[in-house]
Phi, psi and omega in degrees: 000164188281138178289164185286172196284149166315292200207153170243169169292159192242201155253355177186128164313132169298357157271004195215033178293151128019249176320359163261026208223290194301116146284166202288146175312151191105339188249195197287151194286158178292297215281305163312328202277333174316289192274345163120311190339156192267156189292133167250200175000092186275025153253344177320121165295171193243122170221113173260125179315126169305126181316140155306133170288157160082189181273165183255015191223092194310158166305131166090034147317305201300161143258131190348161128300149148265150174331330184264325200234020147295122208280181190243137111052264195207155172285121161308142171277153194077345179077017180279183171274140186303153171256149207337316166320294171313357184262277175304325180278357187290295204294322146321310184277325191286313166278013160287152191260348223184132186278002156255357160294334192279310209289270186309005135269006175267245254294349206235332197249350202311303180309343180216051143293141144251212195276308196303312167300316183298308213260353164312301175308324176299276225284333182285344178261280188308007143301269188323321163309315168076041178060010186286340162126354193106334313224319188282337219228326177326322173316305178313119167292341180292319180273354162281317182310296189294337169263007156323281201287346159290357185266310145353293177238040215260317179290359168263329168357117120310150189287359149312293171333258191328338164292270209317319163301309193290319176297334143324313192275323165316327181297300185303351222356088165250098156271058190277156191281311210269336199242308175284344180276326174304324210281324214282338185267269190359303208251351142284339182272336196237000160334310182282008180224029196268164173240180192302320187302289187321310182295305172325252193350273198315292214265000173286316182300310177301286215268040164278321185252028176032059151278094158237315194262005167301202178264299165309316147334301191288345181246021176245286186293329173308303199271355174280300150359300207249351175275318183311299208287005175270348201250008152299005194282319216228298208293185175299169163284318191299346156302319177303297188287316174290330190295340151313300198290341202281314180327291183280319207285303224254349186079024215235056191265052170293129171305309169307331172310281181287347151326307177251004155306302169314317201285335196279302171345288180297319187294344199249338212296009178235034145208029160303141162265160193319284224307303159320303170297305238247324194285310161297319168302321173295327170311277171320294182325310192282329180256016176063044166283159188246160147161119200303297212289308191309328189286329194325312202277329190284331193290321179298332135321327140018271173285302200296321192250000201320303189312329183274355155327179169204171181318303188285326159310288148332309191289288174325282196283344159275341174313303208280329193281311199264353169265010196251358192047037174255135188257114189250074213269311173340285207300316181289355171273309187300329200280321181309304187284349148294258214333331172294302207274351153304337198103336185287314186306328175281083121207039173269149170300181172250028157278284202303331179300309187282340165282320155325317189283327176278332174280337146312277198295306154020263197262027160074010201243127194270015199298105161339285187292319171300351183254358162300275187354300202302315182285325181293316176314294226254002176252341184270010170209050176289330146306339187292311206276165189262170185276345171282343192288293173339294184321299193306322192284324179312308182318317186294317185300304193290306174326312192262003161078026192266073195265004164236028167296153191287354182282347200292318208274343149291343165281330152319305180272349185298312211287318179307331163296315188248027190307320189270009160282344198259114146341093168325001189246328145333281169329309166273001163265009168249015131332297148330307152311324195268349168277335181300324199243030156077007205271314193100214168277150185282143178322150180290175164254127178269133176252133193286161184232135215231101161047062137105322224248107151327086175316137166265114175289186170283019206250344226251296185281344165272000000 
């Protein structure tokens, strides 16, 4: 049977939680430090807003090679050519429409795959899947049987090879460990013959399935790493840009890195679309590069593009402008009255809602209407949200004196339902809050008890 998946999607990196964010009571409010302003309520906690989670980039960004000018696979053995057969059935799996037209040419063709068929056959089901999870594909014993023989033969990969899997198996989220440690000694060892594609797909992939802190993970980006700053000279921009979110996800935040991530930023930056500006600005921001001049361009690029935001951009990118403490107030009254009168804040998740809500409050900018929005969201899916999620919005609301929002009294029944899920460093920032807007004290915390005895969670016992 298929070992379980690495990770599935989260609602938040587990580094970039909250509870890594919220700091002790007493300190300087975030949005002064922003705005420069002399310090006020010296009980506000200092709360910096959770990075947006995930890629800032849906699957299938990339764009294709053409056929003539594609790397190879895997090396033939003898360096001869693959056989025909193996060919024709490559064109057979690319052309199925439906993963289940692909599970039926895999039960009838499998056995006389080569290395070259197996991984055509992988990546065409992380198409056909449609982000479902495999979801489409599990059923089968033929796909279990195929990620057998890719796991098998993961270690022949051309550094083509080896993109294309681990991006792939990223799409799926198949983090299976025996198959990323293989792909991860492969793109280390093959490093040095990797191009701009490669590097993008692979570390987009790893820090997609949060592969990172492994022994291998860790010695595929040190040698990834040191190939990278050559490779921004040239390539598409969308290769700049993941290769940024892959960058700052992983932690891998060389300076010489981001260095020439700006320059390429800046050289292309007045025909970036919103998906870019927000993908870099997020980037820089999470890894705390500084150049002043590079946020100048994006907002002015910005300005320029308003209309083509989206919910999730917006989120990103006001995320990144207030923790990066650059201050747009302009841009950010204009980018609200887009996102309202589009329509867009209601049909934001309620993670992305709540960062969106931070990068405002923050940065100190009051837009009315988008935090009516903001607030209509988070008191009508309020059972929905995680407790950092909760925190965050109170923490926005409350920062900005909004003490009759209609949302504080479903954050009032969450937190009194869910007092013993919150953090302490939660608890106390929505202490802060429900006393700033007059809410009273926070619900007690109940601890459940076994025969007498205080269970003990599992937060408790680690």
């Amino acid at each position: 049977s298929r070992p379980p998946p690495r990770c599935r999607p989260l609602s938040s990196s587990s580094s970039h939680g909250w509870r890594a964010a919220m700091e002790q009571a007493g300190g300087r409010p975030v949005a002064t430090m922003l705005s420069g302003e002399s310090q006020q309520q010296e009980a506000q906690p200092v709360v910096t807003g959770r990075a947006v989670s995930g890629s800032l980039y849906a699957p299938g960004t990339f764009p294709r090679s053409s056929a003539s000018a594609a790397p190879p696979i895997y090396r033939v053995a003898g360096g001869g050519r693959r056989p025909q057969e193996c060919i024709e059935v490559d064109i057979r799996l690319r052309n199925a429409t439906s993963s289940g037209e692909l599970l039926r040419i895999l039960a009838e063709a499998l056995p006389r795959f080569d290395v070259g068929s197996v991984v055509v056959a992988f990546c065409t089901a992380a198409k056909l899947d449609e982000g479902k999870e495999m979801a489409t594909l599990d059923r089968s014993p033929a796909w279990a049987v195929l990620q057998g023989r890719l796991i098998d033969c993961a270690h022949l990969l051309e550094p083509r090879g080896m993109s294309m899997v681990a991006y792939a198996a990223a799409r799926l989220m198949w983090g299976h460990e025996a198959l990323l440690t293989a792909l991860a000694t492969v793109g280390a060892r093959r490093a040095p013959d990797f191009g701009a594609t490669d590097i993008a797909k692979g570390c987009w992939a790893f820090a997609k399935l949060r592969f990172v802190q492994e022994p291998a993970a860790a010695e595929f980006w040190q040698a990834v790493a040191r190939q990278a700053e050559t490779k921004f000279r040239s390539p598409r921009f969308v290769f700049v840009s993941m290769m940024a979110w892959a960058f700052a996800m992983g932690g891998y935040a060389h300076s010489a890195i981001f260095s020439e991530i700006s320059k390429a930023t800046r050289a292309a930056c007045d025909t970036l679309p919103p998906r870019s500006l927000a993908s870099i600005a997020w980037a820089c921001a999470k890894t705390s590069h500084k150049d002043a001049a590079l946020f100048q361009d994006i907002a002015r690029r910005a300005h320029a593009t308003l209309t083509e935001f989206s919910g999730h951009d917006a989120a990103a990118f006001c995320w990144a402008f207030s923790a990066a403490g650059v201050q747009a107030d302009d841009l950010y009254e204009s980018l609200g009255t887009h996102l309202v009168s589009s329509g867009l804040v209601r049909r934001l998740s309620a993670p992305l809602a709540a960062e969106l809500a931070w990068g405002y409050a923050a940065a100190r900018v009051h837009h009315a209407q988008l935090f009516a929005d903001l607030e209509w969201l988070c008191a009508s899916h309020i059972w929905d949200l995680e407790t950092e999620d909760v925190t965050g919005f109170a923490w926005s609301f409350a920062s900005l004196g909004r003490a009759e929002s209609k949302a504080w009294p479903a954050i009032h029944s969450y937190a009194a339902r869910f007092a013993g899920r919150f953090r302490a460093s939660e608890r106390q920032v929505l202490s802060w809050a429900f006393a700033n807007v007059g809410l009273g004290t926070l619900p007690a915390r109940h601890e459940p008890t076994v025969g007498g005895v205080r269970s003990l969670g599992s937060r408790e016992l680690t």
